[in-house]
C-alpha positions in Angstrom: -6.1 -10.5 30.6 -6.2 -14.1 28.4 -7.4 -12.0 25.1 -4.7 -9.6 25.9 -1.9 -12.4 26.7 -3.1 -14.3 23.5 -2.8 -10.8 21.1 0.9 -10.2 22.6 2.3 -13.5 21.8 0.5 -13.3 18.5 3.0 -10.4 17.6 5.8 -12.0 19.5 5.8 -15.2 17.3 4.6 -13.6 14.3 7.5 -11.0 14.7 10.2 -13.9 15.0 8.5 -15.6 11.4 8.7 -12.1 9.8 12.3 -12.1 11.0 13.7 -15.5 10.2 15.9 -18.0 11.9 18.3 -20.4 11.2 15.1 -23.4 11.7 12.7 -21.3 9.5 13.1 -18.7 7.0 11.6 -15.3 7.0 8.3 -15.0 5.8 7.1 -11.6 4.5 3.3 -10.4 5.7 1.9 -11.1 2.7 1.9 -14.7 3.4 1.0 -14.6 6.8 -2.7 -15.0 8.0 -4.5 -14.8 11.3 -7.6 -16.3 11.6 -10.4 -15.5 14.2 -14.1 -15.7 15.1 -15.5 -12.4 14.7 -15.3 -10.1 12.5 -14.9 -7.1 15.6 -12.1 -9.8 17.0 -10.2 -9.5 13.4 -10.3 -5.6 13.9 -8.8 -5.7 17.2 -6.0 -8.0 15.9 -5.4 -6.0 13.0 -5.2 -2.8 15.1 -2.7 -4.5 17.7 -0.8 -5.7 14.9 0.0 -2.2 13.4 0.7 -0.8 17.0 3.7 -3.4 17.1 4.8 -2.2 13.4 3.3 -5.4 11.5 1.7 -4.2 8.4 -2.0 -5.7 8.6 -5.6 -5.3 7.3 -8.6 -7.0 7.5 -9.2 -9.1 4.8 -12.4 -9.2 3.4 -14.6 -9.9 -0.1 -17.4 -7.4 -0.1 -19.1 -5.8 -2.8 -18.7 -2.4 -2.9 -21.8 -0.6 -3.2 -23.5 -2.7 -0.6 -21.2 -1.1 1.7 -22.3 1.0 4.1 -19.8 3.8 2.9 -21.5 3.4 -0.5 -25.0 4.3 0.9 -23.5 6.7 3.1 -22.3 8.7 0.2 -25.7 8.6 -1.8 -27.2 9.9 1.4 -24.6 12.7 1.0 -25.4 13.3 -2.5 -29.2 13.4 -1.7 -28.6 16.2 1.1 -26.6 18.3 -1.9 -29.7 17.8 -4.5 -32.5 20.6 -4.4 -34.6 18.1 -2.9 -32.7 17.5 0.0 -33.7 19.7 2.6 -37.3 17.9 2.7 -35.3 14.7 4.3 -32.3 16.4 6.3 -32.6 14.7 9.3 -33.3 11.4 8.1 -30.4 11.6 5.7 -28.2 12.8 8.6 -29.5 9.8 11.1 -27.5 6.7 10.6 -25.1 8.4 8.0 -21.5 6.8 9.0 -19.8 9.8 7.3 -21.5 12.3 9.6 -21.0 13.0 13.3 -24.3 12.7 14.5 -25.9 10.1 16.6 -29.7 9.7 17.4 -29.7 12.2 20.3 -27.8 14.6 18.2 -30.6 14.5 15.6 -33.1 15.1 18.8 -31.3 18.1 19.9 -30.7 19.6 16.4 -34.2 19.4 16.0 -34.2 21.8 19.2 -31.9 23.9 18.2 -32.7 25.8 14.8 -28.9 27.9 14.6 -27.4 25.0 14.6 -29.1 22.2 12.3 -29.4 26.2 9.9 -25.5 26.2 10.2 -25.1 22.4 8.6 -27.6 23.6 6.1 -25.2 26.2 5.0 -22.4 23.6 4.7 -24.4 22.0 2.5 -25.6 24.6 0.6 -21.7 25.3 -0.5 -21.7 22.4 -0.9 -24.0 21.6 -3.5 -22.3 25.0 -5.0 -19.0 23.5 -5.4 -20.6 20.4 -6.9 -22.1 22.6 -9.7 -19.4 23.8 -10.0 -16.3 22.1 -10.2 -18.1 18.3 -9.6 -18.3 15.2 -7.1 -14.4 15.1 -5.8 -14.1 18.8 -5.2 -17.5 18.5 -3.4 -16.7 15.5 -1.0 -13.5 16.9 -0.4 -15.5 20.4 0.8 -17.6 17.8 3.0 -14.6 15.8 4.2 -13.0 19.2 5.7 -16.2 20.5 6.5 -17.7 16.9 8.8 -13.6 15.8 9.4 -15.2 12.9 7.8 -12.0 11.2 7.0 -10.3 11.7 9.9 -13.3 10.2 12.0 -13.3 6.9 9.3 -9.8 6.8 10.2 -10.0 6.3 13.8 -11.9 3.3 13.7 -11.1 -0.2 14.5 -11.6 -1.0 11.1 -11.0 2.1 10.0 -8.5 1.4 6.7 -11.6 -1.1 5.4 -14.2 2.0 5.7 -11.5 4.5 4.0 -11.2 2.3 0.8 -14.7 2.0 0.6 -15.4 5.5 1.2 -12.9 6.3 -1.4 -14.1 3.7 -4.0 -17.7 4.7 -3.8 -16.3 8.3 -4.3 -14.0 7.2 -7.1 -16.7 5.2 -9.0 -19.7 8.1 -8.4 -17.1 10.2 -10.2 -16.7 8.1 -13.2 -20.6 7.4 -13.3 -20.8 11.5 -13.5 -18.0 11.9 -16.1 -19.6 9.5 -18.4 -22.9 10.7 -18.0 -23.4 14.7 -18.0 -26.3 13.8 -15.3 -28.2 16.1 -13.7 -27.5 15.7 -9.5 -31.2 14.3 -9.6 -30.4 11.9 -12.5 -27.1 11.3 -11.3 -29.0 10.3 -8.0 -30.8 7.8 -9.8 -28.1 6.5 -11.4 -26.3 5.4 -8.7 -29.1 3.8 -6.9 -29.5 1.5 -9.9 -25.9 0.5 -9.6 -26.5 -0.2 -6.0 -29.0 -2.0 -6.7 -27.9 -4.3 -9.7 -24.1 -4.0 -9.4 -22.1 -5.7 -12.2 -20.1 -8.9 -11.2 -16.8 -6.5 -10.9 -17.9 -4.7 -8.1 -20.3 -7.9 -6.7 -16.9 -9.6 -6.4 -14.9 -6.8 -5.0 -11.8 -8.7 -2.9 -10.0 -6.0 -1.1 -6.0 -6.5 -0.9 -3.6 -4.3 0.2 -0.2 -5.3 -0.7 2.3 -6.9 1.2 -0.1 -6.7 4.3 -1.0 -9.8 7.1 -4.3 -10.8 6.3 -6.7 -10.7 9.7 -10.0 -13.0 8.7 -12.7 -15.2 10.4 -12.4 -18.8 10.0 -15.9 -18.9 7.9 -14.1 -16.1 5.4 -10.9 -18.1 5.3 -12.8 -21.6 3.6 -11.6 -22.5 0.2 -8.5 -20.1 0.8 -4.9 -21.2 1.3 -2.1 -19.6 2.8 1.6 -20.7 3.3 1.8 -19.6 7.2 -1.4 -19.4 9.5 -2.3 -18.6 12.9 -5.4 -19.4 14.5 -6.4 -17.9 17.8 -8.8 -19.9 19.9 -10.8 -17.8 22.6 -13.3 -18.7 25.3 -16.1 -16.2 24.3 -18.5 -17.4 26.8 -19.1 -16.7 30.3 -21.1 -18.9 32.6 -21.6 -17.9 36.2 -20.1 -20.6 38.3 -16.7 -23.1 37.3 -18.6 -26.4 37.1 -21.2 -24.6 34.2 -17.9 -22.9 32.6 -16.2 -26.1 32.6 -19.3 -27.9 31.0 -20.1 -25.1 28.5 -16.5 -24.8 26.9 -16.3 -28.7 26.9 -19.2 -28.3 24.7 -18.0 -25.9 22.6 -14.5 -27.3 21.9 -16.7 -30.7 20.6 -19.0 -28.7 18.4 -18.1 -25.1 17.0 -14.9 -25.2 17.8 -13.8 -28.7 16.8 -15.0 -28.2 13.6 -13.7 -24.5 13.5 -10.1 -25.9 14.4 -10.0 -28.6 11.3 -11.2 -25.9 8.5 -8.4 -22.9 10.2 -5.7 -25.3 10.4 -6.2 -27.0 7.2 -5.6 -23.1 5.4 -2.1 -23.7 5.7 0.6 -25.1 3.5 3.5 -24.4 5.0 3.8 -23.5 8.6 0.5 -23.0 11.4 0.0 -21.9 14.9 -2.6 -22.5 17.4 -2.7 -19.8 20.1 -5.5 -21.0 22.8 -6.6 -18.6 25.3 -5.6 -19.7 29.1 -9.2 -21.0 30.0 -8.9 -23.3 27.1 -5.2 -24.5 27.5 -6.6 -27.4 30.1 -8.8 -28.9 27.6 -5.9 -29.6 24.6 -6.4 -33.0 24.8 -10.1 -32.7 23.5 -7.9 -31.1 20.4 -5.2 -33.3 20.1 -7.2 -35.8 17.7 -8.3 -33.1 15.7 -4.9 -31.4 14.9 -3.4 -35.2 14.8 -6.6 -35.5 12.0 -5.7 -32.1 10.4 -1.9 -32.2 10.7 0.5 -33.0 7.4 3.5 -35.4 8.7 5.1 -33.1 5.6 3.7 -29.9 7.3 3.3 -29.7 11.0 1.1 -27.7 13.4 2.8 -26.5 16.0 0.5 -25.4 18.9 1.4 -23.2 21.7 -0.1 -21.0 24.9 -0.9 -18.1 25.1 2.0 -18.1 28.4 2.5 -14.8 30.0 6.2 -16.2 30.2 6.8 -16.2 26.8 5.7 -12.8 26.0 8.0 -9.9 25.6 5.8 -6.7 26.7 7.6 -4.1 25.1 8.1 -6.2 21.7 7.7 -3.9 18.7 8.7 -5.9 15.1 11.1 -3.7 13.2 10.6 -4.8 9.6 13.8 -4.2 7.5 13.8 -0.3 9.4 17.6 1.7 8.7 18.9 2.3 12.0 18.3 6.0 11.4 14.2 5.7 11.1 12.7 4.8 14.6 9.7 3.0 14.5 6.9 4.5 15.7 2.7 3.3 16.0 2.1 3.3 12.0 0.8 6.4 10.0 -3.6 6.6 10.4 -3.8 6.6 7.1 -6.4 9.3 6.0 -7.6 8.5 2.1 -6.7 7.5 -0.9 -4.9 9.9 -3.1 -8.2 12.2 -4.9 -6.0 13.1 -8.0 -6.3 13.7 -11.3 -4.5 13.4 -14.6 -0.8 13.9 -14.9 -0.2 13.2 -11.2 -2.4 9.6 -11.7 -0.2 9.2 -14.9 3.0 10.0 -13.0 2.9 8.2 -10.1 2.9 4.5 -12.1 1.7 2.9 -8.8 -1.3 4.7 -7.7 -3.6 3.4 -6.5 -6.7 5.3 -8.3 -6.8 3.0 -11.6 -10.0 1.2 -10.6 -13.0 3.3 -10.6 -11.5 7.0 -12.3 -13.3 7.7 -15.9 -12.4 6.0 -19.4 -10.0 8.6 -20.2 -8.3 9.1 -17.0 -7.7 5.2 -17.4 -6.6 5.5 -20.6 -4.0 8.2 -19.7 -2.5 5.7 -16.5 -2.7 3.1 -19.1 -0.4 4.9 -21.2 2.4 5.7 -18.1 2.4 2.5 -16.8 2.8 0.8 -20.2 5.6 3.3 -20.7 7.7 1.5 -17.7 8.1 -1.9 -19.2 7.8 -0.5 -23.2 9.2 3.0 -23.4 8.6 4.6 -26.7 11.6 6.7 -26.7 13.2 7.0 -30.3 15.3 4.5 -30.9 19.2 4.9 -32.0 20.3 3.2 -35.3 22.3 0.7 -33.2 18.8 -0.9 -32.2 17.6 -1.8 -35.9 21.6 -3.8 -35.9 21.0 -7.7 -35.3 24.9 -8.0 -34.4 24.3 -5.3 -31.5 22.1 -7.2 -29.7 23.8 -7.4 -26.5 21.1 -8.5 -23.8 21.8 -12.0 -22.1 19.9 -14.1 -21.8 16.7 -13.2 -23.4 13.4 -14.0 -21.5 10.3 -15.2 -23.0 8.2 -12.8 -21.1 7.5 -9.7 -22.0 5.9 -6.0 -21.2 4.4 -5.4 -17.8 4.0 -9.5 -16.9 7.9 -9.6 -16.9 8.0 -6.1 -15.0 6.0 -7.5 -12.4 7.7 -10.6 -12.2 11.1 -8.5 -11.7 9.6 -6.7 -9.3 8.2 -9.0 -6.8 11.2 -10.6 -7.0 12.9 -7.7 -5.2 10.5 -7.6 -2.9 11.3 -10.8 -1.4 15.0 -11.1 -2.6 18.3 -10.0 -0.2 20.7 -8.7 -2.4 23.3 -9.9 0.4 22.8 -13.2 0.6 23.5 -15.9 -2.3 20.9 -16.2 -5.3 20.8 -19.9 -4.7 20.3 -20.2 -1.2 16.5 -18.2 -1.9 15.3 -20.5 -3.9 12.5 -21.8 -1.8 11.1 -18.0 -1.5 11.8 -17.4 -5.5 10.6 -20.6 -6.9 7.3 -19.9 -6.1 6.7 -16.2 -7.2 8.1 -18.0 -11.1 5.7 -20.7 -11.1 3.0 -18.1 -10.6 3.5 -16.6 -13.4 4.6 -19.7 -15.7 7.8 -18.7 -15.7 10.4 -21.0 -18.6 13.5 -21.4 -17.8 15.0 -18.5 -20.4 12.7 -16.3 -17.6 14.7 -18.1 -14.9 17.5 -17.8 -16.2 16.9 -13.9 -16.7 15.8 -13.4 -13.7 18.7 -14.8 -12.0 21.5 -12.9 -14.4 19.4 -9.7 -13.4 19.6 -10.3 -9.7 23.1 -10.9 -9.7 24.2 -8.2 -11.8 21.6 -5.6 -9.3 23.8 -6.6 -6.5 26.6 -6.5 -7.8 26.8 -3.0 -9.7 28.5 -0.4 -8.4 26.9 2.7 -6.8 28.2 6.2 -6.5 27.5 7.5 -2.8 27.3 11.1 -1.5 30.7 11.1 -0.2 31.9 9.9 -4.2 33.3 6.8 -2.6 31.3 2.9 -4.5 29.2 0.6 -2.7 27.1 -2.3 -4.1 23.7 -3.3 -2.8 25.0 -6.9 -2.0 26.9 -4.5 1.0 23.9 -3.2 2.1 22.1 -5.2 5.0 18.6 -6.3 5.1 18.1 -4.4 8.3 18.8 -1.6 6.8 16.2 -2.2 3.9 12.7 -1.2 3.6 11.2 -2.8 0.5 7.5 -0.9 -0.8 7.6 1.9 1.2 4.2 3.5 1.6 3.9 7.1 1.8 0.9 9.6 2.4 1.2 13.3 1.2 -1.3 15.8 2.0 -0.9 19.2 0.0 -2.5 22.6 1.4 -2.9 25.5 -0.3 -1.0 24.8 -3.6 -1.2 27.8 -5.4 0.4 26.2 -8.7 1.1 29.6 -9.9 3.2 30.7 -7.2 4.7 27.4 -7.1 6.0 27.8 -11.0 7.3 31.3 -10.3 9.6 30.2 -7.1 10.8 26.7 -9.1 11.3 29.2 -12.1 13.5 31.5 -10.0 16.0 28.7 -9.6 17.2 29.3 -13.2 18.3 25.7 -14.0 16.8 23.0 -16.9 15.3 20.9 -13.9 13.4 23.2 -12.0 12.3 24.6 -15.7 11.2 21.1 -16.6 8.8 20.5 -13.8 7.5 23.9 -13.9 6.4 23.4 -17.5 4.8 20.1 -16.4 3.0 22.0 -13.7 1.9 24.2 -16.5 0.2 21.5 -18.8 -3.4 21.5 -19.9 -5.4 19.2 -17.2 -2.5 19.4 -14.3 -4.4 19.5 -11.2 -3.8 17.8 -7.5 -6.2 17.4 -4.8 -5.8 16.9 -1.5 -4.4 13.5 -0.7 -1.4 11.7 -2.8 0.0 8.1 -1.8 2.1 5.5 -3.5 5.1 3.2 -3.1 8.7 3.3 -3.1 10.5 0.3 -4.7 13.0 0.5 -1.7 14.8 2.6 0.4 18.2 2.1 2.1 20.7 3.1 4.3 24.3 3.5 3.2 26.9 5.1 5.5 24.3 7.2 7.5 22.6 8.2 3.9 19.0 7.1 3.0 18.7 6.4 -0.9 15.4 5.7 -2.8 15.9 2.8 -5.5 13.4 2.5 -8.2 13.8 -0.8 -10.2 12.4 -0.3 -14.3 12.6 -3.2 -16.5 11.9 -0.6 -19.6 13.1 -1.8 -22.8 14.8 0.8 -24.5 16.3 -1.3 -27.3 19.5 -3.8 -27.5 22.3 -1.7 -27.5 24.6 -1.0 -24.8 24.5 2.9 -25.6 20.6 3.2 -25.0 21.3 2.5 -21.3 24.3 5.2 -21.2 23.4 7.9 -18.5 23.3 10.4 -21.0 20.6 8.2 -23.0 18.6 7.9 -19.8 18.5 11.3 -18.7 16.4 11.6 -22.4 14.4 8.5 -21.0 14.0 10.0 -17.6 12.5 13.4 -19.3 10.1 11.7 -21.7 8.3 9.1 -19.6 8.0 11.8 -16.7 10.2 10.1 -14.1 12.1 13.6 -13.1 9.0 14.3 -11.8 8.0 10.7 -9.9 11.9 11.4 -8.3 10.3 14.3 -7.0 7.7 12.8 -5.4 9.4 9.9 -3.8 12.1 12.6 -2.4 8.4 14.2 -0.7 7.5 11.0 0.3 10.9 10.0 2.2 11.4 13.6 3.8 7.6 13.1 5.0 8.1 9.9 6.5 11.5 11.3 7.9 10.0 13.7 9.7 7.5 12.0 11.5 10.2 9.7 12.6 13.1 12.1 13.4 11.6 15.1 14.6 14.2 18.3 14.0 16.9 16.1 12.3 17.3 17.9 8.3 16.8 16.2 5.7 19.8 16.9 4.0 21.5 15.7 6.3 20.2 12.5 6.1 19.2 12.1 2.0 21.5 10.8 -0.2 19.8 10.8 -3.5 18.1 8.4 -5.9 18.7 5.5 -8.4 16.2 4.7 -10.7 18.1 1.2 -12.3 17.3 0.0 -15.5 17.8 -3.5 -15.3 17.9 -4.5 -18.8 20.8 -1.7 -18.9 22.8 -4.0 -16.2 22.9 -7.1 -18.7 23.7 -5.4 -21.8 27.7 -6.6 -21.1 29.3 -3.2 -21.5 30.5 -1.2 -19.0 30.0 2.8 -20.1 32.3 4.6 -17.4 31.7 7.9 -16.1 34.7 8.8 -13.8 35.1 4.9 -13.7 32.3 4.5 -11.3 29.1 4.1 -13.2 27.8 1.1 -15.2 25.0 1.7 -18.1 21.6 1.3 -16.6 22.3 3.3 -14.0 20.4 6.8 -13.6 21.6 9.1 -10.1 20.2 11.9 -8.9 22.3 13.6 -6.6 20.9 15.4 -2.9 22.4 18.4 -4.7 19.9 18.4 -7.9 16.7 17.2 -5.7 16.7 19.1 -3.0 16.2 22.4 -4.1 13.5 22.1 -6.1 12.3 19.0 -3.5 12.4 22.1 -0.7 10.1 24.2 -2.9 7.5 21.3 -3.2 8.0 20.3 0.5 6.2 24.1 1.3 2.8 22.9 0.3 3.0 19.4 1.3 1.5 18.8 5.0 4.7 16.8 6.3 2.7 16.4 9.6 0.3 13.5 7.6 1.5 10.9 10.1 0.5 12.7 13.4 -2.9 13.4 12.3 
C-alpha cells in the first residue's frame, strides 16, 4: 500500500508541474526527473508513469554491446551459422530474445518434434540471411519467436527494444561494410564486443521529450531543473521496536547521504515523496534538506497522504478534446527501413548505426530542410531584394534546431514576453546573439499570427488555438503488412492525378524498399473547429525573395526535397493514432489537412495573396488531395499497432 500511495501522488504532483499554475509554470517532461534506489524500482515508476499518460523512460548510460540484447543477438547469429546446430541448446538457454526457460530446454531435450520444429525456423532462417541479409533475417526471427512483442512487455521493456534494435542496426552496418562470411561476420562482432570503440562505450540513451526515471547513484554529476526523489522503507524487520531501530539506521547512513546527492540534482524546483513508515522520522531529515536546500531554490517535501491522491488521475498532456487518452502505445521496434524512406522521414530515428552510404543518403535529406538546393530565381542573386528581417547569425541545421525546440516549448497563445524564463534558456544553449534573438522572436510572432485557411474556407491563426488542444512531437508507430509495392503503384496510378503519379514514381525508384516497422515525429498536431491539422515547421532557406516562398514556388520545393511524400506519412501516422483512440469514428471526418510552414517565408514582409487568405511561406494540403491517396497507403499499414 505505501509504494503504491507514494507512485500515485508521484503522478498526481508531477501531472500538476506538467500542467502549470499560476505559482509555478509548466514544465515539459524533458526536464523533469525521478530519482529512486533500484534500478527494478525506476522500471516500475517508469511503467506507472506511462499508464497515467506521462511520457517516461528509464534513463540510463550503458554501452551497447555489453548489453544483454547485444549478446543475445550474436547468440542468434551463431544458431543461423552452419556450426550452430553443435550448440543449440546452450545458445537457446539464457537467450533473452527466445521464449525458453531452463525447464523448457529440459523438456525440448525430451521431445525431438519439437526442439526439430525450431531447427527448421532456423534453418529458413539462415536461408533468408543468405539471401537477402541480417534485417530481413531478424525480422523472419522476430515473427517467427514474437521476439519483439515479448521485449515489449517488459518492465523495462522500451530500454531492451532500443538495444535490441541497435545491436541489430550496427550488425547490419558491420555486414554491409565487410562482405563477411556468417562465420567471419561472427567473429567480427565478437571483437567489437569485446573492444568497443568509445562511441558505443559511452552510449547515453535519451528519448526525447521523455521524464527521466534514474537511481540516485546514476543521477551524480547530473543536473536537472525539476526533481523528485522517492524515499522508500525497503527493509522489513520482524517486530516494531527492530523496524523502528533498523530504518533509524538507515535514514543516518544510506539514506542521509542518498537524500543530499538526489536533492542537490536540482536547480529549479524538488520534491521529496517519503513512504508512510518513514514520514514519522522527518526530523532525522530536516538538517539534511535545511544543509541541501538553496534559500534561492527550495525543497519542498511532502507525504505520500492517501488524502491527497486523486485515484482515477490520468495527466492529459496538451490532448485535442477529440483524442481520448488511453494507456500509451507498447511500442514494438524501431523503424527497420531502408533508403528513401530513412531519407524521407528527416526525423528517424535509424541515423546511428545504418551503413556509410545509407548515412550519407539521410545526411543529404536532412541537410536539405535547413539548405534546400532548389534552383534559385534571378531575384535571389538581387542585393536590393533581400527582404528577410532580421537576419540571424546562425545558420543551417543549428538554427533549424534552435527554431524548433523553441516550438516545442512555446504557446502560440500566450504573449512572447511573458515565456521568457522557458525560452531564455533553450538560446543560451546554443550561444544564441542577440540578431538570433531577435530572429527568433520576429519568427514566433509572425507563426502565430498568420493566417490559416481551414476546411470550412473560413481563417484562423494559431495564436486562436489553445494549448489544450495542442500536441507538440507527436510519436507515431506504423507497422506495414504485406506491401506488395507493385500492386500498391497500379491502385495510386488508377487515380489519374500528378500526386498519386508522383509517389508512385518514388515508389518505383532504384533502392525503395520498407520493412516492417516505421516511427517518427510530428512537429504538432492541433485541433481547430472539430478538425485535426498536422503542422510541420521548415526553417529551409530558399533564397531572399519574397516570391521563393509563393505557394506556387513551394509546391516546386515540396516535390524536390520529397516532402509530398513525408505529408503522406504523417497523414498514416495521425489516422493510426486516431484509430486507436476513436474506435469507428472516420477519418475524414475528423482530418483537416496539413501545413508544412516555412518560416523564413513568414518574415520575408510581403504578403502573396491567394483568394486573400494565404501569406508566402505557407504550403496546404487539403483532406481532399491527401486522403485519397492516404486511403490507398492506409490498406497495408497495420492501424491496429497500438493494441498489440
Amino acid at each position: 500500500m505505501p509504494a503504491e500511495n507514494m507512485t500515485a501522488l508521484l503522478t498526481q504532483r508531477m501531472g500538476e508541474l506538467l500542467t502549470g499554475s499560476a505559482e509555478i509554470p509548466a514544465y515539459i517532461p524533458k526536464d523533469i526527473a525521478v530519482l529512486v534506489h533500484t534500478n527494478r524500482h525506476a522500471a516500475k515508476i517508469c511503467t506507472a508513469l506511462c499508464a497515467c499518460g506521462i511520457p517516461a523512460m528509464v534513463d540510463r548510460s550503458q554501452a551497447l554491446l555489453s548489453s544483454a540484447e547485444a549478446a543475445a543477438v550474436l547468440s542468434m547469429l551463431k544458431l543461423l551459422s552452419p556450426s550452430g546446430s553443435a550448440d543449440f541448446y546452450s545458445h537457446l538457454a539464457g537467450n533473452v530474445l527466445l521464449p525458453y526457460t531452463v525447464s523448457d530446454i529440459i523438456r525440448l531435450r525430451n521431445s525431438l518434434s519439437e526442439a526439430e520444429s525450431i531447427k527448421q525456423k532456423l534453418f529458413r532462417a539462415s536461408a533468408v540471411l543468405d539471401k537477402k541479409g541480417i534485417i530481413a533475417a531478424f525480422r523472419f526471427l522476430d515473427e517467427a519467436f514474437a521476439i519483439s512483442s515479448r521485449l515489449a512487455c517488459l518492465e523495462d521493456g522500451r530500454q531492451r527494444l532500443r538495444n535490441y534494435t541497435d545491436a541489430l542496426c550496427f550488425l547490419n552496418s558491420l555486414a554491409a561494410r565487410n562482405r563477411h562470411t556468417p562465420q567471419r561476420l561472427i567473429d567480427a562482432f565478437e571483437a567489437e564486443i569485446s573492444t568497443p570503440s568509445e562511441d558505443l562505450k559511452t552510449r547515453q540513451e535519451k528519448d526525447g521529450n521523455t521524464v527521466k526515471v534514474l537511481t540516485v547513484h546514476a543521477a551524480k554529476g547530473l543536473e536537472f531543473p525539476c526533481v523528485f526523489l522517492l524515499l522508500q522503507d525497503s527493509k522489513k524487520p520482524s517486530d516494531s521496536l527492530n523496524r523502528k531501530r533498523a530504518i533509524r539506521i538507515e535514514i543516518e547512513a544510506e539514506k542521509i547521504r542518498l537524500l543530499y546527492v538526489g536533492m542537490t540534482r536540482a536547480s529549479q524546483h524538488c520534491e521529496v515523496i517519503f513512504s508512510e513508515t518513514l514520514k514519522q522520522y522527518r526530523e532525522q531529515l530536516d538538517p539534511v534538506i535545511q544543509t541541501a536546500g538553496d534559500p534561492d531554490n527550495p525543497v519542498q517535501v511532502i507525504y505520500a497522504d492517501p488524502g491527497k491522491i486523486s485515484a482515477d488521475f490520468i495527466y492529459r498532456p496538451a490532448v485535442p478534446e477529440l483524442i481520448k487518452p488511453v494507456v500509451p502505445d507498447i511500442f514494438i521496434a524501431k523503424p527497420l527501413i531502408r533508403r528513401s524512406f530513412s531519407a524521407l522521414l528527416a526525423k528517424s530515428y535509424l541515423t546511428e548505426y545504418t551503413s556509410a552510404d545509407t548515412v550519407s543518403h539521410i545526411k543529404e535529406a536532412e541537410s536539405g530542410t535547413e539548405n534546400a538546393d532548389i534552383q534559385k530565381t534571378d531575384t535571389d542573386k538581387n542585393p536590393e531584394q533581400e527582404n528577410i528581417t532580421p537576419k540571424p547569425a546562425l545558420a543551417g541545421t543549428q538554427l533549424g534546431s534552435l527554431v524548433h525546440e523553441i516550438f516545442e516549448v512555446c504557446s502560440l497563445s500566450k504573449p512572447y514576453d511573458a515565456q521568457l524564463p522557458v525560452i531564455s534558456p533553450i538560446m543560451d544553449a546554443y550561444g544564441a546573439q542577440p540578431a538570433d534573438r531577435e530572429y527568433v522572436r520576429a519568427t514566433v510572432n509572425q507563426v502565430s499570427a498568420c493566417p490559416l485557411t481551414a476546411t470550412d474556407n473560413t481563417t484562423f491563426t494559431l495564436s486562436e488555438v489553445p494549448d489544450a488542444l495542442w500536441i507538440r512531437e507527436m510519436l507515431f508507430m506504423m507497422r506495414f503488412h504485406n506491401l506488395d509495392l507493385h500492386a500498391c503503384r497500379a491502385r495510386l496510378t488508377s487515380l489519374n492525378n500528378d500526386y498519386a503519379r508522383h509517389i508512385a514514381e518514388i515508389m518505383n525508384s532504384k533502392g525503395f524498399d520498407v520493412f516492417d516497422y516505421l516511427e517518427g515525429y510530428i512537429d504538432a498536431v492541433i485541433e481547430y473547429n472539430g478538425k485535426l491539422y498536422i503542422l510541420d515547421w521548415k526553417t529551409n532557406n530558399l533564397g531572399t525573395a519574397a516570391a521563393n516562398y509563393s505557394p506556387q514556388a513551394l509546391r516546386h520545393t515540396m516535390h524536390e526535397a520529397g516532402y509530398l511524400l513525408q505529408q503522406l506519412i504523417y497523414t498514416l501516422g495521425l489516422r493510426c493514432y486516431v484509430a486507436s483512440r476513436m474506435p469507428g469514428v472516420p477519418f475524414d471526418k475528423v482530418f483537416g489537412g496539413v501545413y508544412y510552414i516555412f518560416t523564413r517565408g513568414l518574415l520575408t514582409g510581403e504578403v502573396s495573396s491567394v483568394s486573400g487568405k494565404q501569406v508566402n511561406g505557407i504550403f496546404y494540403s487539403t483532406a481532399a488531395e491527401l486522403l485519397p491517396i492516404a486511403d490507398i497507403l492506409y490498406t497495408y499499414t497495420a492501424s491496429e499497432i497500438s493494441a498489440a
